[in-house]
N, C-alpha and C positions, 0 to 999 in steps of 0.2 A: 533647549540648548542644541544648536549647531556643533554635531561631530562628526570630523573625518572615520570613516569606515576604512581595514586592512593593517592597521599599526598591532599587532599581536598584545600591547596591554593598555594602549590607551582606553578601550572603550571599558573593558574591564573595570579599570580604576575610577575611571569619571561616574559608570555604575553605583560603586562600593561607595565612592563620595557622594554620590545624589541620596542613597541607599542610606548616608549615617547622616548626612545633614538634615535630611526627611523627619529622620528618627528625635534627631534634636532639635527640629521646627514642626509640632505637630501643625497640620494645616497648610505645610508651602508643598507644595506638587511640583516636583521638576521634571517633565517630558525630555530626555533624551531621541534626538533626533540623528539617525548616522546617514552622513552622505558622502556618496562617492569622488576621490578627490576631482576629478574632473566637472566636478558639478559643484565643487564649495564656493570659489567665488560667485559663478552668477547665482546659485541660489542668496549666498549670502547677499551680493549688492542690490539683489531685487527686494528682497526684505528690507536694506536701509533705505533705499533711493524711492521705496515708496511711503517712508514713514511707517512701517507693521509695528506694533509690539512684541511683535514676536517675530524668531527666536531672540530671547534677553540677552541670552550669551551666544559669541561664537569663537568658536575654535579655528586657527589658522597658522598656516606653515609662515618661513620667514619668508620664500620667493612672495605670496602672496601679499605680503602684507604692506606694500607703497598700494596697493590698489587697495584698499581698502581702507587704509589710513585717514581720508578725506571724511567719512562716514561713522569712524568709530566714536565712542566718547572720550572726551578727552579724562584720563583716569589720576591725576596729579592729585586732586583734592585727596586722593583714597592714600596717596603716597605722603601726602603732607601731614595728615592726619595722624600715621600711622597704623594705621587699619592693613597696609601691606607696607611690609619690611625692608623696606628700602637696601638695608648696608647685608642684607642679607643675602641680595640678588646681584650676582656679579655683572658689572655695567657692560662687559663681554657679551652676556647672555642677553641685555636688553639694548643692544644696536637696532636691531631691525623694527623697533615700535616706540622709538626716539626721532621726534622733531625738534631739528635746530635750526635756529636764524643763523645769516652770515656774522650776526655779530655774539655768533656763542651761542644765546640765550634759547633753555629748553623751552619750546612752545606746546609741545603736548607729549605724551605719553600715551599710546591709545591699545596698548597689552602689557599681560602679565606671563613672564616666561612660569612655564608650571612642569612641564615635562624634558627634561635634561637628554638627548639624543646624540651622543657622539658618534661621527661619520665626514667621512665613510671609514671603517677599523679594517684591516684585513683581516678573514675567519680562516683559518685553517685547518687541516687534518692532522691532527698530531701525530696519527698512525701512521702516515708516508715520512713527516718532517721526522718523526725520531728514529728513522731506520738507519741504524751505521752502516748499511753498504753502501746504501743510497749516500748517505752523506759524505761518504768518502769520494765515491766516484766525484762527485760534484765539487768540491771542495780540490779536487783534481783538476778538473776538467776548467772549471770557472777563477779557483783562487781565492774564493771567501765562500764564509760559511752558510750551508742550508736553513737558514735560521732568520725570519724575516726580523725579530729584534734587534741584527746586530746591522741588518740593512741598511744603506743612506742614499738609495736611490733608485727611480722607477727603472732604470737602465737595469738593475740587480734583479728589481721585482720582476721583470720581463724574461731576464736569461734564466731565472731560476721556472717560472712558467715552460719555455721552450726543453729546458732537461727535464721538468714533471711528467709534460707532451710525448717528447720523444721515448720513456721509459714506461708508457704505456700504464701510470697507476694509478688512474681513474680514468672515467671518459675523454674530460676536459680538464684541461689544466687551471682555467682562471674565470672566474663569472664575475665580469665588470659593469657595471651600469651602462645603459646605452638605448632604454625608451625612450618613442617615438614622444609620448604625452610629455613627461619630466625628465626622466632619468637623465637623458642626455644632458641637460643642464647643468643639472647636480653634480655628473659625474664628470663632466670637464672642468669645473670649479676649481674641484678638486687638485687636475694635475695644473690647473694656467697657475694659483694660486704658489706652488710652489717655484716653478720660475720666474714668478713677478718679484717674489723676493729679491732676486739680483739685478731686475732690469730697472734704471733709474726712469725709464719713459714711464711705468705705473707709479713708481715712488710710492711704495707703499710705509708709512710710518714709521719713525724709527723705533718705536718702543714694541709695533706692534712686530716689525722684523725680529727682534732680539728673543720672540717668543711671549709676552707679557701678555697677549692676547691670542687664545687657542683659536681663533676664529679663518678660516679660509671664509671669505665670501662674496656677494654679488656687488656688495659695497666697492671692492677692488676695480671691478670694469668704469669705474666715474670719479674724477678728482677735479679739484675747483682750478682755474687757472688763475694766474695771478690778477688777471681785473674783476674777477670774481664770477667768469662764465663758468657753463660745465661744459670739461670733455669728456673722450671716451678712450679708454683707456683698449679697446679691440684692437686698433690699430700700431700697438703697440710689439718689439720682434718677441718676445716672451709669447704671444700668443701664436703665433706659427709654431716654434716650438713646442709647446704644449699642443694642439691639433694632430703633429706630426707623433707624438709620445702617447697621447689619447687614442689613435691609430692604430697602435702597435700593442697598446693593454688591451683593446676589443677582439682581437684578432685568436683566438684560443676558445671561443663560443661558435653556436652558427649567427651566418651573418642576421642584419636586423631585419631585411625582408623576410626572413624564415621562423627568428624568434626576435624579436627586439626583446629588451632584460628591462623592464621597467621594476618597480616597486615590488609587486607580485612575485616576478619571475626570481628577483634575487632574493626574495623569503621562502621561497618554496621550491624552487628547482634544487638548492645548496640542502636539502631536507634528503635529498634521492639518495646521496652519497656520490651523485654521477663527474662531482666537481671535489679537485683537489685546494680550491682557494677560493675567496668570494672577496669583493669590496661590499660592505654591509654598515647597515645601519645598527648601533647596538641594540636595537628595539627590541632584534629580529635573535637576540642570544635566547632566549626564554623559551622560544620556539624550537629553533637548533638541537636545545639540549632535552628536551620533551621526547625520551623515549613510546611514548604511543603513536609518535605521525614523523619522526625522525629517525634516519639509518645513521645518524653523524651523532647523536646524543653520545657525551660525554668522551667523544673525541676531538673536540675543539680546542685550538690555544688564538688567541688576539694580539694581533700588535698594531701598530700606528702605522698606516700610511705616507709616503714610500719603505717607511722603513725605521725600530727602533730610534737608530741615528740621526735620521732626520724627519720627525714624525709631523711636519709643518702639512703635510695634506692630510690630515684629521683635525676636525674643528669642532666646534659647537653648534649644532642643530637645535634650538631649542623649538618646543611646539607653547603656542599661545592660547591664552584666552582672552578674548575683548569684550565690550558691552555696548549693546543697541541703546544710544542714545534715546530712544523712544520706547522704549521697556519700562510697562508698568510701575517697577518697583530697582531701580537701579541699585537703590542702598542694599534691598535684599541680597541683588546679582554680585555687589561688591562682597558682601559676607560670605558668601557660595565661594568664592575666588579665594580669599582669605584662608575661611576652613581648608579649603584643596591645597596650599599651600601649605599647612600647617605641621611641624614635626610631628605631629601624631599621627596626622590621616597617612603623611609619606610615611612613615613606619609602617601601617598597615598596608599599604599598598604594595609595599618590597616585599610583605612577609608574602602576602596573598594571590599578587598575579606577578611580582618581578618587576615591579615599574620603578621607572627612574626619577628622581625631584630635580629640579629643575633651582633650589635654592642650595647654598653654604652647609646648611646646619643638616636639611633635608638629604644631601648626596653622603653626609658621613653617617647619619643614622641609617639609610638603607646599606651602607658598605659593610656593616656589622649585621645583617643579616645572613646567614650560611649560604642558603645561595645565592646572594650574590658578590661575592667574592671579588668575583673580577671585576669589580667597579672599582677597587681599592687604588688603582695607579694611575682613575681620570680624575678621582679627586682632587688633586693638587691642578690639573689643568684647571678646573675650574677657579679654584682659586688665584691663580696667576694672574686672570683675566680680570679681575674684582677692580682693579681700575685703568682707565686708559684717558691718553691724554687728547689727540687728534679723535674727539666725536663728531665734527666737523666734517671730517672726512668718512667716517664711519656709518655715520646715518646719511648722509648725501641720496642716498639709493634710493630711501624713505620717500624725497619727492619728486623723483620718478613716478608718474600716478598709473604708463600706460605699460609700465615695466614688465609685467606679469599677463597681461592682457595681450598686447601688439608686440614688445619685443622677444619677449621670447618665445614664444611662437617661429617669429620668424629666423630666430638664432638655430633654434632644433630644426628647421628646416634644412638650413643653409649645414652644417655640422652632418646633416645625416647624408647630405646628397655629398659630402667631401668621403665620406665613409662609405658608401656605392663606390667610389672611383666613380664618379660622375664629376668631380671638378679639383681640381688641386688647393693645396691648404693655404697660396695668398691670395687665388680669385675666394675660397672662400670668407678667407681673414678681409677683403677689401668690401662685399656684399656686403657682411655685417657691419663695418664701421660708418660705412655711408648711409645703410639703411636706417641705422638707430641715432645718427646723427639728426639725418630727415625726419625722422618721427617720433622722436624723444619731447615727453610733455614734460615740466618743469612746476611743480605748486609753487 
């Protein structure tokens, strides 16, 4: 089995699940393999593209997963059968491993959301944010409260960064995404996503505007047009906007030639105490709160992205599992997938290492575990998500084949040389639209 290495409980759990399925299959051996993300797709496509049996499963994020899609099996028989829970898994959570024709019809399935990742959440220090002198001054000075729950926009999240900065109570006021490898990707999703909501040039769904769908994501930047081509939704003003907003949240770290804030840096620098705010993945709370390698344990509060009010940049992250077509024993691999989803092993999993389930029934049996507590008020996002109507538009991304490979590569290039002050935000908003126009592959 193909696993990402660095996710603080992923490996843990896949572990404790190889570890009890073993127990309850005497005879089946499941090798856990961890690899680094920068190495998951081409290890994984060299595996399928040459026919291997191995590895049977692999694990994969959503950016990855139009590339890989072409290669996975397609897993519907496992869904028809009922062997995996279909009304269990909010259709939110399975966008990104949903193949649709232009005329509707699902044509494959080729993952199983397992692990539930909401991000990016804001982490804070409770010990600065509940200071009533602090909060007065501010609350002064600015007009609204010190308090990112009652927030409703990165404009807030910024000026309250700049009075963290100026009052000297950490190092840094804000550790926001901004790797060279991903981060940058991720973490500009995040703010375009929110002002795509009012620009009709993305048109992004009406059910999924109204909230019905926790989901910011890659799907956004592609919509069909009315003869049924694809465009690109870069070119649209919403993303200058966001470029020029994404700017202004980076700026409160050192810059990225000194430290780029990839994956790592924002699990582990937010550990030091050196930062009074983080954009984070919830993966990364377990870790946080881990008084042996944490100065921030048990000083944490979370809110949604820009802001309580309007918490539309925090979405659903979920992490996958798919099956090698060419794997010995696939019926097996489906059972392994099964079991890991299943309300018992996620109980076990919350109790043991703090991992999150990625199903309905799974995110409310771990929220009843003590610690984990603070999951108790993503539940309902999940839920919300549980149906949507525009999948059409939702999984479009899907066949994209070179999406993860060619373009964004070249998105992170162009975003990071805008963030040098090397080029202003619509020669860089025009590079990207031209260039992924010119080299967008379509299945």
């Amino acid at each position: 089995m193909l696993v990402p290495a660095g996710d603080p409980t992923l490996m843990p759990y896949i572990k404790l699940a190889a570890g009890e399925f073993m127990k309850a299959h005497p005879g089946v051996q499941i090798t856990v393999e961890p690899v680094p993300f920068g190495q998951m797709v081409h290890t994984a496509l060299t595996a399928l593209q040459n026919k291997n049996p191995d590895p049977a499963l692999i694990i994969f994020y959503p950016s990855q997963a139009s590339t890989l899609a072409p290669y996975l099996m397609d897993l519907r028989p496992y869904f028809n059968s009922g062997l995996f829970n279909r009304s269990d898994i909010p259709m939110s959570a399975m966008v990104s491993v949903v193949i649709i024709s232009k005329n509707g019809t699902i044509t494959k399935i080729f993952g199983v959301p397992f692990q539930m990742v909401f991000g990016y959440v804001l982490v804070y220090r409770k010990s600065i944010f509940n200071n009533a002198t602090l909060q007065a001054e501010f609350k002064q000075e600015y007009g609204f409260d010190l308090n990112p729950l009652t927030w409703s926009s990165w404009d807030q999240l910024i000026d309250a960064a700049e009075f963290l900065q100026s009052q000297h109570v950490a190092k840094y006021a804000l550790l926001f995404p901004d790797g060279l490898q991903q981060a940058i990707f991720n973490g500009f999703i995040t703010v375009f996503y929110t002002y795509a909501l009012n620009d009709s040039c993305v048109g992004i769904p009406a059910d999924v505007a109204k909230g019905a769908v926790p989901t910011q994501g890659y799907w956004a930047y592609f919509r069909y047009t009315p003869s049924g081509a694809v465009n690109i939704t870069v070119g649209c003003p919403s993303f200058v906007q966001a470029l020029r907003t994404y700017k202004r949240l980076v700026q409160f770290q050192p810059p990225i030639d000194v430290q780029a804030m990839e994956y790592d840096q924002l699990r582990d620098l937010f550990l030091t105490g050196d930062y009074a705010m983080v954009a984070a993945w919830t993966s990364f709370i377990p870790i946080y709160n881990n008084a042996s390698v944490s100065k921030v344990a048990g000083d944490i509060a979370i809110a949604p992205l820009p802001g309580g009010r309007y918490p539309y940049g925090t979405g659903l992250a979920p992490t996958f599992i798919g099956i090698n077509p060419y794997a010995k024993n696939p019926q097996l691999a489906a059972e392994f997938i099964a079991f890991l989803i299943s309300p018992q092993m996620y109980k076990l999993g919350a109790e043991k290492v703090g991992f999150v389930p990625a199903t309905i029934s799974g995110i409310e049996v771990a929220a009843q575990t003590p610690s984990m507590g603070w999951l108790q008020p993503f539940a309902p996002l999940l839920k919300a998500g549980a149906n949507v109507t525009d999948l059409q538009r939702l999984t479009l991304v899907n066949r994209v084949t070179n999406f993860f490979t060619d373009m964004r590569p070249y998105f992170i290039n162009q975003v990071a040389n805008y963030l040098r002050g090397q080029q202003d935000a619509e020669t860089t908003q025009m590079n990207i639209y031209k260039t992924w126009l010119n080299i967008m592959k379509i299945s």
